[in-house]
C-alpha positions as CSV (number, residue, x, y, z in Angstrom):
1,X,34.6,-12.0,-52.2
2,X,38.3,-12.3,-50.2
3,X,38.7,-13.9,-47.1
4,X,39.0,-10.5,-45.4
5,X,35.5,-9.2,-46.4
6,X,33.8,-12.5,-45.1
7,X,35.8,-12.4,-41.4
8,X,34.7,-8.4,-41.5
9,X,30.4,-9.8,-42.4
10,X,31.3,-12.7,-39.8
11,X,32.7,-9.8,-37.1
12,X,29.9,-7.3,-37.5
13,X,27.1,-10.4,-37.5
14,X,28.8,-11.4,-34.0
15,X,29.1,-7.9,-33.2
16,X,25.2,-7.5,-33.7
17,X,24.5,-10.6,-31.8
18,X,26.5,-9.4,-28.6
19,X,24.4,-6.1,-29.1
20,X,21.1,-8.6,-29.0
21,X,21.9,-10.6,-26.3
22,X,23.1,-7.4,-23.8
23,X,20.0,-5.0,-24.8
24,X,18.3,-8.5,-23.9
25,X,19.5,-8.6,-20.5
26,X,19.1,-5.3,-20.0
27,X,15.1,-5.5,-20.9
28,X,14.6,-8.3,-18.5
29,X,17.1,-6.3,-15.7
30,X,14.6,-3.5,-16.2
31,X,11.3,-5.6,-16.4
32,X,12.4,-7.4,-13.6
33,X,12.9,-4.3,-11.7
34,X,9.3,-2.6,-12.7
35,X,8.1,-5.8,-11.4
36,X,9.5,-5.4,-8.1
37,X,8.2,-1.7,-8.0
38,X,4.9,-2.9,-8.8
39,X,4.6,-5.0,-6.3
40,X,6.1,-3.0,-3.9
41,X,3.7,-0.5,-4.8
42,X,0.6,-2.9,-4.2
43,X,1.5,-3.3,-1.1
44,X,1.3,0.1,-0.4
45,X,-2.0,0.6,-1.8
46,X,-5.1,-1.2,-2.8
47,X,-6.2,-4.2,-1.3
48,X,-3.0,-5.3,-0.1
49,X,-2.8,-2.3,1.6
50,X,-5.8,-3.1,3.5
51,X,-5.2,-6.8,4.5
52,X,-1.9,-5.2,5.9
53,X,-3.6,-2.9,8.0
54,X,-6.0,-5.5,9.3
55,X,-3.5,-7.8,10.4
56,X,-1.8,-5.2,12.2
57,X,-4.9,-4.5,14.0
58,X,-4.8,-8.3,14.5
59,X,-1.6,-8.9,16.2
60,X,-2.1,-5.6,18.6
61,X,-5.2,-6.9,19.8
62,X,-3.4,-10.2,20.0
63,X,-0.9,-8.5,22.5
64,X,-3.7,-6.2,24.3
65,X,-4.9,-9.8,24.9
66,X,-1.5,-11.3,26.3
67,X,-0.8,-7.7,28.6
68,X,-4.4,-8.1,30.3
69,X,-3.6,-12.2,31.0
70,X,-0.4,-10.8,32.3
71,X,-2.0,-8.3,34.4
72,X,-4.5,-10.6,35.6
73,X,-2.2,-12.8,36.5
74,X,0.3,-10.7,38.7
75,X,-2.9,-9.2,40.0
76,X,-3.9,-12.5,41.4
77,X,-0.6,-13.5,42.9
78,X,-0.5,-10.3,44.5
79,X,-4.0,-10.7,46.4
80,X,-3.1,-13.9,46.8
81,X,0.0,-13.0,48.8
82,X,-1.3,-10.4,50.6
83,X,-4.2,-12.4,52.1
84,X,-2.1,-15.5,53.1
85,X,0.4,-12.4,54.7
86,X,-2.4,-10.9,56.6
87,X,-3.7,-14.6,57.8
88,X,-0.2,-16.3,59.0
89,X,0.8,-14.2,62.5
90,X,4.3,-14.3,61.3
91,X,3.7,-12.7,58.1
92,X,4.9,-14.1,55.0
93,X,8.0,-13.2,55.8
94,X,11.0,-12.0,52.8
95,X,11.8,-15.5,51.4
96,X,7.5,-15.5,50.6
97,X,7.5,-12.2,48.9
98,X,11.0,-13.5,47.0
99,X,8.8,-16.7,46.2
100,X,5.4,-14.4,45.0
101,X,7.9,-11.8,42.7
102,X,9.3,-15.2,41.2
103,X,6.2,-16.7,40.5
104,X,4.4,-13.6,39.2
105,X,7.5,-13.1,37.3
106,X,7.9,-16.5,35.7
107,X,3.9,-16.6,34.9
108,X,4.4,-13.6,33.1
109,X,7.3,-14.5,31.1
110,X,5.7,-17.8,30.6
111,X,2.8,-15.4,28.7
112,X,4.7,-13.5,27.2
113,X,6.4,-16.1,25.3
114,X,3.4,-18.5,24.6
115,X,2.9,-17.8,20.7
116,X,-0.3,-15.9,19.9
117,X,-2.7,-18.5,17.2
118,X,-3.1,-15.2,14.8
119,X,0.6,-15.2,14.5
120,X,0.2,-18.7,12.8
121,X,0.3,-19.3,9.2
122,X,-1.6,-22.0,9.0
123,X,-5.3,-22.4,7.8
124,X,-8.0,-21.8,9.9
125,X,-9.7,-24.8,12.2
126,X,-12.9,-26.1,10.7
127,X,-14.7,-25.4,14.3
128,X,-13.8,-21.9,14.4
129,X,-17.1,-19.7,14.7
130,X,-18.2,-17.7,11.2
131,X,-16.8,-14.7,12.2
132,X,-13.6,-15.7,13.9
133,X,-13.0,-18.1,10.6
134,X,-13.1,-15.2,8.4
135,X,-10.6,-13.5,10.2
136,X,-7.8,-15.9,10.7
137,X,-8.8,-16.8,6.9
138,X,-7.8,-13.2,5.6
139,X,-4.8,-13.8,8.4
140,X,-3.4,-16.6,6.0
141,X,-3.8,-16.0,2.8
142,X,-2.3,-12.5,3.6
143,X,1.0,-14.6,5.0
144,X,0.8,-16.9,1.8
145,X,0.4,-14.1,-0.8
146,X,4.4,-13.2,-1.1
147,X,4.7,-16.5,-1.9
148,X,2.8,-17.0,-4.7
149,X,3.4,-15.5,-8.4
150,X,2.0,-11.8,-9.3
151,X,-1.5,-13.1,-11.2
152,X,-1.5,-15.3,-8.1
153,X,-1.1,-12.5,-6.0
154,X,-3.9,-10.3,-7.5
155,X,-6.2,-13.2,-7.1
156,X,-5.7,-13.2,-3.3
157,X,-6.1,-9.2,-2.8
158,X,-9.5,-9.8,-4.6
159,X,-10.4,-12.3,-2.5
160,X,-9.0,-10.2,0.7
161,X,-11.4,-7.1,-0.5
162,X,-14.4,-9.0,-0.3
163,X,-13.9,-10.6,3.4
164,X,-14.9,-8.0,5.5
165,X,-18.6,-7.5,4.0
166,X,-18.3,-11.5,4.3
167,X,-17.7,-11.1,7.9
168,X,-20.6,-8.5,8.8
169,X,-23.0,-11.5,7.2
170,X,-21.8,-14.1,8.1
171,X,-21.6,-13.1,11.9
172,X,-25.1,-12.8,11.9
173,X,-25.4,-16.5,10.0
174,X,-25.6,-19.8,11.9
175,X,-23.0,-21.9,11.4
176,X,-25.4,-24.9,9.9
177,X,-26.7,-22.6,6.7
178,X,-25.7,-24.3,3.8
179,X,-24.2,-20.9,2.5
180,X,-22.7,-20.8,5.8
181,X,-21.2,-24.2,5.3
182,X,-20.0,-23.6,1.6
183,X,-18.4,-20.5,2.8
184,X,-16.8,-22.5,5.6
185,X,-15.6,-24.9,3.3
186,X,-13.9,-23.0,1.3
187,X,-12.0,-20.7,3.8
188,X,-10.6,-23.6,6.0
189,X,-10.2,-26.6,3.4
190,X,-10.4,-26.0,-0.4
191,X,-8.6,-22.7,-0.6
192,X,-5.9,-23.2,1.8
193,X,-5.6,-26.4,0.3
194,X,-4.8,-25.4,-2.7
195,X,-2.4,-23.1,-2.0
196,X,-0.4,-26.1,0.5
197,X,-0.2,-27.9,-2.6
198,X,1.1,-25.5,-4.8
199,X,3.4,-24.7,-2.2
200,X,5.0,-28.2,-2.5
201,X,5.7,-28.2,-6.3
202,X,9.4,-27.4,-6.5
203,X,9.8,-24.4,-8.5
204,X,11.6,-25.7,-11.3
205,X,8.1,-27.9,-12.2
206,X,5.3,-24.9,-12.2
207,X,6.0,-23.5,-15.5
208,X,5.5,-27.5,-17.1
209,X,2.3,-27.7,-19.2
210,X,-0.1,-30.3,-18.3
211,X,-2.3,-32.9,-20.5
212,X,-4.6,-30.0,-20.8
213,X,-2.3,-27.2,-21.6
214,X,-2.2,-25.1,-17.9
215,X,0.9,-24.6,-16.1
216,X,0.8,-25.3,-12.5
217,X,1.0,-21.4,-11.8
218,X,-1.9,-20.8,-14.0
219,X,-3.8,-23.8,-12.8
220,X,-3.4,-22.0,-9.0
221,X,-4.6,-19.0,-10.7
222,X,-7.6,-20.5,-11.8
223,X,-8.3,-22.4,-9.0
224,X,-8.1,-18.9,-6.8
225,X,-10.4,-17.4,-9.6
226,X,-13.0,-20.2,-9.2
227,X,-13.3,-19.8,-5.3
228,X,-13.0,-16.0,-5.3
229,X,-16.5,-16.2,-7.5
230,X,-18.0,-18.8,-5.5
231,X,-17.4,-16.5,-2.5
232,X,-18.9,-13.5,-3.8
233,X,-21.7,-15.2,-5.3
234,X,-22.6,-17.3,-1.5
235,X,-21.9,-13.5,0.4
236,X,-24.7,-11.8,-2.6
237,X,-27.2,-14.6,-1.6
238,X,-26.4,-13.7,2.1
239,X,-27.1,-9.9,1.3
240,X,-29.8,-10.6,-0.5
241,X,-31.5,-13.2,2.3
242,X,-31.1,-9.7,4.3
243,X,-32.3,-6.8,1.8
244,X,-35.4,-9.1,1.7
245,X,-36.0,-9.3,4.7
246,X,-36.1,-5.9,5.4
247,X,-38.2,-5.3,2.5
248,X,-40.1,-7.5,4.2
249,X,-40.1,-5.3,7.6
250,X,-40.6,-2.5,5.6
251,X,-44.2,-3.3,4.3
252,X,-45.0,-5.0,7.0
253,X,-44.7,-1.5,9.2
254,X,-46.3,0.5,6.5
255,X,-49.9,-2.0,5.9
256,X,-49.8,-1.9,10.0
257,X,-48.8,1.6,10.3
258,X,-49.2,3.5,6.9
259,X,-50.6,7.3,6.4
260,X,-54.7,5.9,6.1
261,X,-54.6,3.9,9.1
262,X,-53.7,6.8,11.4
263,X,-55.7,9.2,9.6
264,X,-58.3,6.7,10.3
């Protein structure tokens, strides 16, 4: 074989290469593009969805909240003034009302500013009532979920679809039931835990395998797997507790009440 037909193998072997390596790049352009589309399109539907539209509902309650301290507020400077006008004999006088529009004004803007506690990302305070917790959980992990990786991610919007039954029972729970408590536990310490730490491992160390063979991303995933269940499982023993009890009720009224006993 000449020299010639070995440089024309060599050129078509590089030439198949450079073929390999763009149609590579262009597969990983494109899947990194679906998966930008897909989660772009989780957000607009599904659970995601939903944990968006809470929070919203969050945050303007938040500022119905602020605009009634406000109002309160200018409401009571005002009466204020206008009694202490109505008792001097000299009035208040311009430089008083110029005092009581400066000081209505600067309590307002003082409100205005003050940063509402649902706008915070952090976890929820371990003395927060059941219901109150629940909410300012599904607040944060809703903040922390573009953070985290895609299985991650899908982890979380479980976990968001199951807090609002969670909510309706627990509201009706003392805080001092052991379900209660493990519930607790795991919404303002474990969980959010978790995901701090995770949050703290640079990014070039959560693909590295560990002694056991789980990469820190999957080890988050599995750790968000584990307390998802446990949540489910502690709100079905709440539900249960009350489908009991109204079973309960329910025989209760008809041995007390039932068809013979009228008839009788």
């Amino acid at each position: 074989m000449s020299v010639e037909s070995l440089n024309a193998i060599v050129a078509r072997a590089r030439e198949g290469m450079d073929h390999a390596v763009a149609s590579s790049a262009r597969v990983n352009k494109t899947l990194t593009r679906a998966d930008r589309v897909m989660h772009q399109e989780s957000l607009r539907d599904g659970p995601a969805r939903d944990a968006a539209r809470r929070e919203r509902q969050r945050l303007n309650d938040g500022l119905k909240r602020k605009a009634m301290q406000i109002g309160v507020a200018i409401g009571a400077i005002s009466i204020v003034t206008i009694v202490v006008g109505l008792l001097l004999p000299t009035g208040i006088g311009m430089f008083g009302f110029l005092a009581a529009v400066g000081l209505a004004i600067g309590i307002a803007a003082l409100l205005a500013v003050m940063p509402a506690p649902e706008r915070s990302a952090a976890a929820p305070a371990a003395d927060l009532p059941n219901g109150e917790m629940v909410q300012r959980f599904d607040s944060y992990i809703y903040r922390s979920r573009p953070a985290l990786p895609a299985p991650a991610q899908a982890e979380l919007d479980a976990i968001s679809a199951a807090l609002p039954s969670l909510k309706q029972t627990l509201e009706r729970v003392d805080a001092l039931d052991p379900n209660a408590q493990d519930a607790r536990r795991l919404m303002s310490q474990h969980l959010p835990g978790l995901i701090d730490r995770y949050a703290q491992v640079p990014n070039a160390y959560r693909g590295e395998i560990d002694g056991e063979g789980i990469s820190v991303d999957e080890r988050l995933v599995e750790g968000l797997a584990a307390g998802r269940a446990a949540l489910s499982e502690i709100s079905e023993k709440l539900a249960r507790t009350d489908v009991m009890a109204f079973e309960t009720q329910g025989r209760f009224i008809k041995s007390r009440y039932g068809e013979e006993r009228i008839d009788q």
